[in-house]
N, C-alpha and C positions, 0 to 999 in steps of 0.2 A: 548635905544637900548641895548637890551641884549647880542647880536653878537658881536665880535671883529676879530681881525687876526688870533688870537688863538682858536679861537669856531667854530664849521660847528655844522646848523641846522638841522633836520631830521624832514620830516615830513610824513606819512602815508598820503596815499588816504580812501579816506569814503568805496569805491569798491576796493579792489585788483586787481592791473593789470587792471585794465579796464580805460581807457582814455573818454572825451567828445567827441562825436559827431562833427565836424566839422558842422554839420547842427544847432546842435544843439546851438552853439557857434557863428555862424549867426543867430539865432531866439532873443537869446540874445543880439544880438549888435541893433536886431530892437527895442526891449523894450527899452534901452537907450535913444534912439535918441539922437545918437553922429550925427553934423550935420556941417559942413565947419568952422572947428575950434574951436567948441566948446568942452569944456571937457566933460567927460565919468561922469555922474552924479552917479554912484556908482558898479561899477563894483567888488566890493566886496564881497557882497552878497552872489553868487553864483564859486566866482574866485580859478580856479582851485589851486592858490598860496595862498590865501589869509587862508590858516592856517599855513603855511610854516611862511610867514612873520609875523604870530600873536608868534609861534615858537622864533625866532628869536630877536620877541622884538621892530621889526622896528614900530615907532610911539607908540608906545605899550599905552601911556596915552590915545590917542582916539581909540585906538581899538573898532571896533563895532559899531562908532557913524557913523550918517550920513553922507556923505564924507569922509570918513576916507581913508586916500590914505598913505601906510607904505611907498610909496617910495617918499614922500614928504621932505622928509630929506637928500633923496639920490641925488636925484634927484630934480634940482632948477629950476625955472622958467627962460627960456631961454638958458637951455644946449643945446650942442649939443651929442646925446644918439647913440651908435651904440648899436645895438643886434644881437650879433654872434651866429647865430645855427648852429648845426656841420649838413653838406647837404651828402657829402660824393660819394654817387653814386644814380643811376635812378633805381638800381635794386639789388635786396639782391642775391647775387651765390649762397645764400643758397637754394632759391626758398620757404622762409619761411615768407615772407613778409617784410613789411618797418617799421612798428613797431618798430621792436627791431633795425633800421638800423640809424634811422636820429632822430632828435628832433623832436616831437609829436605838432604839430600847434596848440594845444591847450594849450601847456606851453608855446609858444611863445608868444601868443593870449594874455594869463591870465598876463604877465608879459608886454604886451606891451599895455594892457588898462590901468594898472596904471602910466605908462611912460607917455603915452597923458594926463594922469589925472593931471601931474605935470606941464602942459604947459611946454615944453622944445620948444627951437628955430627951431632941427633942429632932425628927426630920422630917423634913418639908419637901415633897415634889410642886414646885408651882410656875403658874404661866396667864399671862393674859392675851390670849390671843386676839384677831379681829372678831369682829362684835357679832360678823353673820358665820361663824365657825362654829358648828356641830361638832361638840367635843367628844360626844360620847360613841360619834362615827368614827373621828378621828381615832380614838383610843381601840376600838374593836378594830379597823382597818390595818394599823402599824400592829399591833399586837401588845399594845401598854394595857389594856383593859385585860389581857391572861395573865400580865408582869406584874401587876396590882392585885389581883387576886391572888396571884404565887405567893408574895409576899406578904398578903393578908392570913391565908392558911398557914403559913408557917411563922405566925406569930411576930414579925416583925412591925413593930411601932410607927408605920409610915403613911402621913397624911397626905392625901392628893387633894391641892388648892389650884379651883378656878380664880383668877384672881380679878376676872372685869366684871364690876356692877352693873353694865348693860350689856344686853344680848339682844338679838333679832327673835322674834318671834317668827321663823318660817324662813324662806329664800325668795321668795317673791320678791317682783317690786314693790308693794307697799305693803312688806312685812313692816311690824309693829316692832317699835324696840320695846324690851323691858327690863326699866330703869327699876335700880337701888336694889338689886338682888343679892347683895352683901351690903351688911351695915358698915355705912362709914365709920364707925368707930374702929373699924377693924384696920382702917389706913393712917396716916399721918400726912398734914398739910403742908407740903412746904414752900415759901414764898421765897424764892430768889434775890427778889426785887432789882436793883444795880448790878448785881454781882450775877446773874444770870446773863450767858452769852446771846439770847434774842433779845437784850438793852438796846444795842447798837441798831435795832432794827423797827423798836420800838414806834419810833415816830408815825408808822404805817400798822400800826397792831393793828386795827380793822379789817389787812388782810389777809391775815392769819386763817390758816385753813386744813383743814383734814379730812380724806375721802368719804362722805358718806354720814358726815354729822353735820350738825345744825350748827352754822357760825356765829350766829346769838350767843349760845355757850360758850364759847371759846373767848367773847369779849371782856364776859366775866374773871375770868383765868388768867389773862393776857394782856398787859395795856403797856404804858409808859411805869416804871416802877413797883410793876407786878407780872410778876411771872410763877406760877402755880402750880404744883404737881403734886398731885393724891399717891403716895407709895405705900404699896402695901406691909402691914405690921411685921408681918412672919421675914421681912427682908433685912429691915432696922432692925429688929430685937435677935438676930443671928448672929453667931459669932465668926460663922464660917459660911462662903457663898461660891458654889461650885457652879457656875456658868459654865453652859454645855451649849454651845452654840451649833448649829449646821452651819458649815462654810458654802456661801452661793452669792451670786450677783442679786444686786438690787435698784430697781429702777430711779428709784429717788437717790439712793444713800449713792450707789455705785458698789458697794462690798456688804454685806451683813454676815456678820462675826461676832469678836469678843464684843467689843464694844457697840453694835446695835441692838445685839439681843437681849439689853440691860433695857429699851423700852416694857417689858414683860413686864417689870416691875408694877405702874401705873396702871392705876384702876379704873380710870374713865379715859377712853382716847380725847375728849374736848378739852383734855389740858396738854394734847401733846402738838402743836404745830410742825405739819409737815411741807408746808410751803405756802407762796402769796398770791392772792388772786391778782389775776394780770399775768402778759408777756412781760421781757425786758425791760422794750420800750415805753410799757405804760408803769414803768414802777412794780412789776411783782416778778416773780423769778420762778415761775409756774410752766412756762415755754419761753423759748427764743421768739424775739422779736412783737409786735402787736396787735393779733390776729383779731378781728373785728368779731368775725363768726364764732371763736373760740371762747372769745370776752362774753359775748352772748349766751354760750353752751355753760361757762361759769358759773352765770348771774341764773340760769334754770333751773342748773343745781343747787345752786344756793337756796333756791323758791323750794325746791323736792324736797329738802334735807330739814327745811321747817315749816313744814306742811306733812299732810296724811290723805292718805285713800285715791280719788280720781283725781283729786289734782296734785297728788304727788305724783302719779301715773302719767298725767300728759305733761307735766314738765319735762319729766325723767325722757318722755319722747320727742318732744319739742326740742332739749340739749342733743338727742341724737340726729336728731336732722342739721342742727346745728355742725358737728361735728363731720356727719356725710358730707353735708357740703362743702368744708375747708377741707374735708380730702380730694373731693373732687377738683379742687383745685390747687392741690400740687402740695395742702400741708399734710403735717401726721396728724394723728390723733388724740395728740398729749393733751391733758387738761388736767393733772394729778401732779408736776411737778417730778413728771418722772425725765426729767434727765441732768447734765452736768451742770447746769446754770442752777440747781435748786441751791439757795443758801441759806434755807430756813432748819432743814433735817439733820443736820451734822449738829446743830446750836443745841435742839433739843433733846440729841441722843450724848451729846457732850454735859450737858448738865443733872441728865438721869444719871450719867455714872460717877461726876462730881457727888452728887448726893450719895450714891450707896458705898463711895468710899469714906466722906466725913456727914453726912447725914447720923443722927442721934433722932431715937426714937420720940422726942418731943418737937421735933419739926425745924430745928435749929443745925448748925452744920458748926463741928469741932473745929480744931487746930489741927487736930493729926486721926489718921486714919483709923476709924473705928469696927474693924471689921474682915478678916483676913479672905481674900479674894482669888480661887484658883478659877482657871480658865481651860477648860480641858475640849479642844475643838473638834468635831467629827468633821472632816474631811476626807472621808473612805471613800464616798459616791457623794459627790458636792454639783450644786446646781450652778448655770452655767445659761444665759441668753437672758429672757426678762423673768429673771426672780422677780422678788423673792414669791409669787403665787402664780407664777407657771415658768418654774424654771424644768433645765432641760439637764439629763442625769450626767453627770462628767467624773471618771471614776479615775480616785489620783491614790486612794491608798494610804493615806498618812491619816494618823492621830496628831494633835498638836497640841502641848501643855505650858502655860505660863502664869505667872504672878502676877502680871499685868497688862490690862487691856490692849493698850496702846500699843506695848511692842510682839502684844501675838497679835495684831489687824495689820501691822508693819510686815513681819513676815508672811503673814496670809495673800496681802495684796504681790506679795514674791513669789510668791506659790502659785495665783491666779494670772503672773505674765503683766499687774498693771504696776505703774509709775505711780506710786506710794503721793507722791509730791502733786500730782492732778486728783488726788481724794479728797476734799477737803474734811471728812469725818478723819482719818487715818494724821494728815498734814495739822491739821488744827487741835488733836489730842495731845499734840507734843508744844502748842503752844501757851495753852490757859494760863493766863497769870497769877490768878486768884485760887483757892484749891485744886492744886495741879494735879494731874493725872500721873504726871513722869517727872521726875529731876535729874533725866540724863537727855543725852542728843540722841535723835533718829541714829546716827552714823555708831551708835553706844550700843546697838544691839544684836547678841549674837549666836546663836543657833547650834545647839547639841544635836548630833546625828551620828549613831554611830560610832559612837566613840567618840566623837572630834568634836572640838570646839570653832565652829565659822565663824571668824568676823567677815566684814562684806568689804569685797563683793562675793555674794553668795554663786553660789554653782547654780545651774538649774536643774534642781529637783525634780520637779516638773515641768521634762522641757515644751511641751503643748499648752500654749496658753488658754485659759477663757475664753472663749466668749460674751462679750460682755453685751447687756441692754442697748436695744435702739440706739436712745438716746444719749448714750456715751459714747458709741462707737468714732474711732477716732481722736479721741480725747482721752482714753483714761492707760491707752495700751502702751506697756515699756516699748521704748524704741530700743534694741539689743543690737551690737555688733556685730559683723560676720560672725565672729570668733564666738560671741556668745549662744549666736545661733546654731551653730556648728558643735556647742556644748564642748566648746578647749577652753572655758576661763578657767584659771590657774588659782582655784580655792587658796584662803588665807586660814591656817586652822591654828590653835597649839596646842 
């Protein structure tokens, strides 16, 4: 295996941007004849990963031969396998389709025939999307709802887990959530306490906040010396966790990838703080500076979010008036913590993947890593303006494979055209003192392509940057060379 902690794979499609056929990917599972437990006699042939993994090195002595299964190694006989795809929502705002919006079922597909190839005990597809996400649109829309059934008729042992205990009842404004629709006992508590990166922030927990719930809750979860997150069981008790990210920009984080799409985990959003009520100026990092009419559209939402029926309705319209009128005069829109100033979303998407690296299925966190973690990212058609729920389709053609979070978001943000070092989710992965995510440097990592080994400075891959959200723009974009513009940097391989 040529891959390490230190390495992210890269690998090109045969077509640019262009993904398999769902149909197509059912014609194939009938040539198999995968059949009640048996394994997938060679799904390689044709597998949409299977030059990512040739990339990579995984198995690399039988590469090619018949059976050749790269995640044999990864992957033991009798694991139990989770496969995280980021689901997100049932529909892109952008009105530009789902593509660029969730994981491509054909990456999922290509990566979970060689998981049944490996005979594992036990495999889990799961995801917690947001709360007002109609799943069962979402899955007949992409075509996971015919990939679920394919693999249901042909006998293969694979469980589809919604993993969020509250849902919206309906899309209305004053849809009704409803709560505990998985038993808790099916997750694990885990209390941070000190050793949680929202410590430092502590002294202000009260304004602790996230779109669309009741911040009552979250005081619960949240204080000085408590920091709380419900993770679902099927994540701890696995021995192998195949995160499938979509590559796209995101308004709050700035990138969502390896390392955001580990929020899926968490079973109730009110333990997951995504930013502070307030501008700058008044102590919360929600907008730049201290917009009075904003502070106001807040405090409404906060009224909606713990309330029901008409007067969750005229708040909800009250913080819109609120908002019209700070546009009318000269502000944006923001009131969600979607731009570069948030420093609350990095802390809690850095301690979700602390936990599912040394996290132990009793709520307690190891010494050493319990859990073998590949990272296998779809960036064929990757989103691009304001992700992550109306991003716009940007089609770069690569698959990307890695062992670790940190240095596949390291080269993703190289791939998207931004300055690694203006991310704080990406910049801060490389720094935790406490359960570290990495024990090498940013400058430590290096990129298979082709044959070659790149250390950086990298070439550009993709020389067309991103687009990146509102509220980064200007902030997050590499500043490049003539020369690198012009695509002469003088790669570093061996």
């Amino acid at each position: 295996m040529r891959i390490d902690r230190r390495t992210v794979a890269l690998a090109h499609l045969p077509e640019l941007g262009h993904y398999p056929s769902v149909e197509s990917l059912l014609h194939r599972g009938k040539q198999t004849g995968l059949c009640c437990g048996s394994p997938i006699p060679g799904p390689s042939s044709g597998s949409l990963v299977s030059g990512l993994f040739r990339e990579a090195g995984f198995d690399e002595r039988r590469a090619g031969l018949a059976g050749w299964n790269p995640l044999g190694e990864f992957v033991r006989p009798g694991d139990s396998v989770l496969l995280k795809p980021n689901f997100v929502n049932h529909q892109n705002h952008s009105s530009q389709g789902m593509d660029c919006m969730v994981t491509h079922p054909s990456v999922l597909a290509s990566a979970l025939d060689y998981v049944l190839l490996a005979q594992p005990g036990r495999v889990i597809v799961g995801d917690a999307p947001m709360q007002s996400c109609d799943l069962k649109e979402l899955m007949d829309v992409t075509g996971y709802a015919q990939l679920k059934e394919h693999y249901a008729r042909l006998g293969a042992l694979v469980e589809w887990v919604d993993f969020r205990r509250t849902i919206l009842d309906g899309a209305t404004l004053v849809a009704h959530p409803i709560t505990d629709r998985r038993p808790v006992e099916l997750y694990t508590l885990f209390d941070l306490g000190s050793e949680s990166l929202l410590e430092p922030l502590s002294m202000h927990a009260d304004r602790f906040r996230v779109t669309m719930y009741d911040p009552a809750l979250m005081r619960h979860t949240h204080a000085r010396g408590r920091h709380q997150y419900l993770i679902a069981r099927e994540a701890l008790e696995a021995d192998v966790v195949l995160n499938l990210p979509k590559l796209k920009t995101h308004k709050k984080a700035g990138i969502t990838g390896a390392l955001k799409n580990l929020v899926g985990l968490n079973g109730n959003k009110d333990y997951l703080p995504h930013h502070r009520l307030g501008g700058r100026e008044r102590g919360g990092d929600c907008y730049f500076g201290g917009s009075r009419l904003k502070m106001a559209a807040e405090r409404l939402l906060d009224c909606a979010n713990g309330c029901s029926g008409i007067s969750q309705l005229c708040c909800r319209q009250a913080a819109r008036v609120s908002i019209g009128l700070a546009r009318l005069l000269g502000e944006d829109s923001n009131v969600e913590g979607s731009w570069h100033g948030n420093d609350t979303v990095w802390r809690t998407c850095l301690d979700l993947n602390r936990i599912l690296v040394y996290g132990r299925p009793d709520g307690s966190l190891a010494p050493t890593p319990q859990r073998r973690i590949l990272t296998i990212t779809d960036a064929v058609i990757c989103g691009e303006g304001e992700g992550p729920l109306a991003p716009s389709p940007k089609s770069v053609g690569l698959l990307t494979c890695s062992v670790n979070q940190a240095a596949a978001d390291l080269v993703h943000a190289h791939l998207m055209g931004f300055d690694w070092r203006n991310i704080p989710l990406v910049r801060e992965a490389f720094t935790c003192p406490h359960y570290p995510l990495v024990d090498f440097c940013p400058e430590d990592v290096q990129v298979l392509f082709e044959g070659r080994r790149f250390k950086q400075p990298w070439p550009l891959w993709n020389p067309v940057p991103f687009r990146p959200p509102a509220g980064w723009v200007g902030h997050c974009e590499r500043v490049c060379s003539e020369e690198a513009q012009a695509g002469y940097i003088e790669p570093r391989y061996e």
